[in-house]
C-alpha positions as CSV (number, residue, x, y, z in Angstrom):
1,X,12.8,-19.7,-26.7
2,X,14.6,-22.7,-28.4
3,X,15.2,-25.9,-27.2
4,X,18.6,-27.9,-27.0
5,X,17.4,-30.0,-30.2
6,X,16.4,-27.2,-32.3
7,X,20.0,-25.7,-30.6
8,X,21.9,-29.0,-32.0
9,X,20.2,-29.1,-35.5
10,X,21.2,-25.6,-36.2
11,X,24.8,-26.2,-34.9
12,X,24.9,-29.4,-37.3
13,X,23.8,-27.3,-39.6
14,X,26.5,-25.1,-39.3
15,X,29.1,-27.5,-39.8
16,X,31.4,-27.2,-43.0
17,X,30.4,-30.1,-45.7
18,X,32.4,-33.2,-46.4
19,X,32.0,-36.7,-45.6
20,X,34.6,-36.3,-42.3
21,X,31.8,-34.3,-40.7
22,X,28.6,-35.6,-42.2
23,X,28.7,-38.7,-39.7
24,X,25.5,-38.5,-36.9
25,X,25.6,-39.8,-33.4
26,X,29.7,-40.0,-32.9
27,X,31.7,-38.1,-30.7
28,X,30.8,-34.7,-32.5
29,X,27.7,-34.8,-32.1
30,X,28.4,-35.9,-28.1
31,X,30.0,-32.4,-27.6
32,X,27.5,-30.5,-29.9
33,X,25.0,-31.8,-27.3
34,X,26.9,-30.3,-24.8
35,X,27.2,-27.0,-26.1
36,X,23.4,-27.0,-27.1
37,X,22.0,-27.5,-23.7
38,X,24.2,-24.6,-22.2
39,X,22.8,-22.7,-24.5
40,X,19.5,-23.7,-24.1
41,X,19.9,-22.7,-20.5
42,X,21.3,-19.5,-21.0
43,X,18.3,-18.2,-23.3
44,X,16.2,-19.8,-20.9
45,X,17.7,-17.6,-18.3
46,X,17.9,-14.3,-20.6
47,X,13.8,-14.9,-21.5
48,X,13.3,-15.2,-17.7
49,X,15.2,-12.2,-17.1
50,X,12.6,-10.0,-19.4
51,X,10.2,-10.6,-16.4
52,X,12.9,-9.2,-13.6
53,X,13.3,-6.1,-15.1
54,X,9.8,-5.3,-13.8
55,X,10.0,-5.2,-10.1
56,X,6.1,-6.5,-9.7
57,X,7.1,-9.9,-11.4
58,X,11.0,-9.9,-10.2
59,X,12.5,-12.7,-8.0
60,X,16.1,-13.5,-8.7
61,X,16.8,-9.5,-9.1
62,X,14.3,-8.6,-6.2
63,X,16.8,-8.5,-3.2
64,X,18.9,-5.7,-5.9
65,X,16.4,-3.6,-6.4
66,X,15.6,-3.4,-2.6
67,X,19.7,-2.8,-2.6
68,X,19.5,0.2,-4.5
69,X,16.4,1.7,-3.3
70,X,17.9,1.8,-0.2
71,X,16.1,1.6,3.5
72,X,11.6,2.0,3.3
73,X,11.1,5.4,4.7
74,X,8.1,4.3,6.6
75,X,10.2,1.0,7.9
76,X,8.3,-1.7,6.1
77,X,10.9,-3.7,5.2
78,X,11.5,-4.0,8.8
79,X,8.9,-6.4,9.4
80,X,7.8,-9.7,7.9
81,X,6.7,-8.9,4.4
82,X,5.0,-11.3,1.1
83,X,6.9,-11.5,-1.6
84,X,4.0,-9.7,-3.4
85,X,4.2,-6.9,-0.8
86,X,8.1,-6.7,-1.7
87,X,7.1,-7.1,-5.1
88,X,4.2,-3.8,-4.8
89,X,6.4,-1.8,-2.6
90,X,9.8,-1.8,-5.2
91,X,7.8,-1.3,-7.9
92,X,6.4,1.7,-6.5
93,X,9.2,3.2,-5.0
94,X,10.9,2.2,-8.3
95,X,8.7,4.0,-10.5
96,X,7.6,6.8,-8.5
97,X,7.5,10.4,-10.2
98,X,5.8,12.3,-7.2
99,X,2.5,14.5,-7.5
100,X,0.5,16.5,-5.5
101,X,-3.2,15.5,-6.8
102,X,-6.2,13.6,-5.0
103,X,-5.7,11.2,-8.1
104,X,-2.0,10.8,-8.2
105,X,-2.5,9.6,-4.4
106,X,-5.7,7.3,-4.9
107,X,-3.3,5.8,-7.8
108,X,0.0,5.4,-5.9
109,X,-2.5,3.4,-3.0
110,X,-4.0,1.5,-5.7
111,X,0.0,0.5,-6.6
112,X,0.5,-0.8,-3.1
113,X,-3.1,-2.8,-3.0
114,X,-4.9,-0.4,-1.1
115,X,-8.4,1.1,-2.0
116,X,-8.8,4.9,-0.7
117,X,-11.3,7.2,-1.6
118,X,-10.3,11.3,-0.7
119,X,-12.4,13.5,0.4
120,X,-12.5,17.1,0.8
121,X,-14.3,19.8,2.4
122,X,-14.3,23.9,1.8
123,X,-15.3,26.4,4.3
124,X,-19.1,27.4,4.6
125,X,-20.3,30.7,3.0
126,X,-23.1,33.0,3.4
127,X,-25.6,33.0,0.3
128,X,-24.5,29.7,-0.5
129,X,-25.8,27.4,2.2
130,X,-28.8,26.3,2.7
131,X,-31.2,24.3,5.4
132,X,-29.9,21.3,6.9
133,X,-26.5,22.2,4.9
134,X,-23.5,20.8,7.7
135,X,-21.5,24.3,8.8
136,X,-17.8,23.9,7.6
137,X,-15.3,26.1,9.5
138,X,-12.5,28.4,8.0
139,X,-9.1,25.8,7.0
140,X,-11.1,22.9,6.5
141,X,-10.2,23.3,2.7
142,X,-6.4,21.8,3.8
143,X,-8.0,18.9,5.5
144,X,-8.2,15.4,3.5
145,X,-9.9,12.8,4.8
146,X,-8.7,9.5,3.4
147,X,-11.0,6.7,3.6
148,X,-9.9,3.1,3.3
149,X,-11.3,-0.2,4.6
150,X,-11.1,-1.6,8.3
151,X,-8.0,-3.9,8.1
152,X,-9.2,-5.6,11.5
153,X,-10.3,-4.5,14.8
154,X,-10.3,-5.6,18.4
155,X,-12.6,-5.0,21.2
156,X,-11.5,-5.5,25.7
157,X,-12.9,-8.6,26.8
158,X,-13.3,-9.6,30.2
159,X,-11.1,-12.3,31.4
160,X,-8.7,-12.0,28.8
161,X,-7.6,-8.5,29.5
162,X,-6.6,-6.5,32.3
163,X,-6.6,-3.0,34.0
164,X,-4.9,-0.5,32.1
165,X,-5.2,-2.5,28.4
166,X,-6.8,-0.2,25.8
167,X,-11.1,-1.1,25.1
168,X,-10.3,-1.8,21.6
169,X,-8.3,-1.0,18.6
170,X,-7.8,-1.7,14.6
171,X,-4.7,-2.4,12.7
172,X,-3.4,0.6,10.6
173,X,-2.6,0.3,7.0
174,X,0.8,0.8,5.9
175,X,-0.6,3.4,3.4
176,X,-0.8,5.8,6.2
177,X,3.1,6.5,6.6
178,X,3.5,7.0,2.6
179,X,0.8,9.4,2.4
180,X,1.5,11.1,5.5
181,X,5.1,11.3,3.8
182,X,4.1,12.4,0.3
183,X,1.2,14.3,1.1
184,X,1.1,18.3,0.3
185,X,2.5,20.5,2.4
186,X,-0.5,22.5,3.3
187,X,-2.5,19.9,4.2
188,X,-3.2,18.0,7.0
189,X,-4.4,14.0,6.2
190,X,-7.1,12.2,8.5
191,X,-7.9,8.0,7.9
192,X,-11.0,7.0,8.1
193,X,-11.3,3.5,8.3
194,X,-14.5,2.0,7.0
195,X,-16.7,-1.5,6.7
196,X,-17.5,-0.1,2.9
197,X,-15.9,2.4,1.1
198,X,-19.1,2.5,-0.9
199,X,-21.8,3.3,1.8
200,X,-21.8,6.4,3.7
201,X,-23.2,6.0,7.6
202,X,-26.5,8.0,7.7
203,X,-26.1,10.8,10.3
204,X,-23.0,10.1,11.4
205,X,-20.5,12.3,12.7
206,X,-16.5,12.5,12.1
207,X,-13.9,13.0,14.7
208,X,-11.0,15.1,13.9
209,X,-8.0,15.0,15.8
210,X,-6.3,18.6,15.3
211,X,-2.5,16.4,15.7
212,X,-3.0,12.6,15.5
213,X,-5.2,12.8,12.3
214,X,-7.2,10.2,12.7
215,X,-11.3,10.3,11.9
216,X,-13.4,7.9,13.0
217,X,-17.7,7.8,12.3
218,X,-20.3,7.1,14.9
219,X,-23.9,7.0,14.9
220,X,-25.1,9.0,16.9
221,X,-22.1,11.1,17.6
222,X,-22.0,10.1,21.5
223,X,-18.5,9.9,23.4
224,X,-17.5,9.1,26.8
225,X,-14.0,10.7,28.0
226,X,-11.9,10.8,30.6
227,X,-8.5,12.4,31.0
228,X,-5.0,10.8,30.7
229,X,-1.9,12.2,31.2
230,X,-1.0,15.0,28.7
231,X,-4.3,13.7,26.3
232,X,-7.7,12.7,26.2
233,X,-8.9,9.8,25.8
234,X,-11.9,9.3,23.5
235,X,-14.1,6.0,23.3
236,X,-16.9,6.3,20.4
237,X,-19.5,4.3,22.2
238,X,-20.7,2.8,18.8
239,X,-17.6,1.3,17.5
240,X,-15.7,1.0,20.4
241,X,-12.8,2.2,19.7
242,X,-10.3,4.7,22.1
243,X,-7.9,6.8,20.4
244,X,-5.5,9.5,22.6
245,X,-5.2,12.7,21.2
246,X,-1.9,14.4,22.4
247,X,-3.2,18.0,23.0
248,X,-6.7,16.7,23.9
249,X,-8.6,19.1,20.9
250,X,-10.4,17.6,18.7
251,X,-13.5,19.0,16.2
252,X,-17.1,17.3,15.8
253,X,-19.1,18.1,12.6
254,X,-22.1,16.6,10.6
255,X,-20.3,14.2,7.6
């Protein structure tokens, strides 16, 4: 990028010879000034606009690109929102091609800042299991458990809550709604939210709910219930943590 002095030397430069123009610091070189520093500006501007192109580093051109990507499906842009978060969400949504693979999904995550990890489970079979080996029942091939970390979560407190209020809770990722919206057809997507996506709780069990699709682990697999109206209500004793399940199934297997 050049600045308005280089700019005035090379419009001095310009000028046709003869000793009329050849005198410095007059009036000429007053308005040459001028000129130079507009268009000093204006490549200033153009070199700043080779960053705006890209929605991740965009500012000025942000609010059009949100313009003409239209309403977020999942309603984020209902809600307070970084301008880094802005910045993630366009670019995606900007740049998307659509897939159906466990990596295309762990990448479009990563594109929003959110770690996953995706895992999958296929149906036990006879000559290939062994001792100890967890028993997998018949359509758990279209289930995908997604694990990401634990945002935050809340437990009831005495003297601070009241009858009625829920024993605990965690805050969902926004992840959830895109993947839910993305995912395969012939799947069916559970979250389980984790301290570490790199450590795996030792005998733990999952919790699969056959509608809400959520999965969380507990020690020892123990649960206290009590019935709602229209769902159960499950509290992992370990963690917790009460989710409702609309149809009150859910399944309980070795992970």
């Amino acid at each position: 990028m050049r600045t308005a002095p280089s700019i005035l030397a090379s419009l001095v430069a310009k000028l046709p010879p003869g000793w009329v123009l050849a005198q410095r610091r007059g009036v000429l070189d007053a308005l040459l000034e001028g000129i130079a520093g507009r268009l000093g500006e204006a490549e200033a501007d153009a070199e700043i606009l080779m960053d705006e192109v890209d929605p991740r580093q965009s500012v000025r051109l942000l609010p059009d690109f949100e313009r003409v990507l239209g309403p977020d499906p999942c309603g984020r842009d209902l809600g307070e929102r970084t301008l880094e978060q802005r910045q993630r969400q366009a670019h995606q949504r900007w740049t998307a091609r659509g897939g159906q693979s466990i990596p295309y999904f762990i990448d479009l995550a990563a594109r929003l800042g959110v770690e996953i990890r995706i895992e999958e489970y296929w149906p036990s079979q006879a000559g290939v299991l062994v001792a100890g080996t967890p028993l997998i029942a018949e359509g758990e091939q279209f289930t995908w458990v997604v694990a990401l970390t634990l945002i935050d979560e809340w437990w009831f407190r005495a003297g601070q809550n009241v009858a009625g209020d829920p024993l605990g809770g965690l805050t969902l990722s926004d992840i959830e709604c895109e993947l839910r919206r993305l995912k395969p057809a012939h799947t069916q997507l559970v979250f389980s939210y984790r301290e570490s996506l790199e450590d795996e709780i030792p005998g733990a069990f999952t919790l699969l709910g056959d509608e809400d699709g959520f999965a969380f682990d507990f020690t020892d697999g123990s649960y206290a219930g009590r019935t709602t109206v229209g769902a159960e209500r499950l509290l992992a004793e370990d963690i917790g943590f009460a989710i409702d399940l609309t149809d009150g199934s859910f399944a309980m297997r070795p992970s």
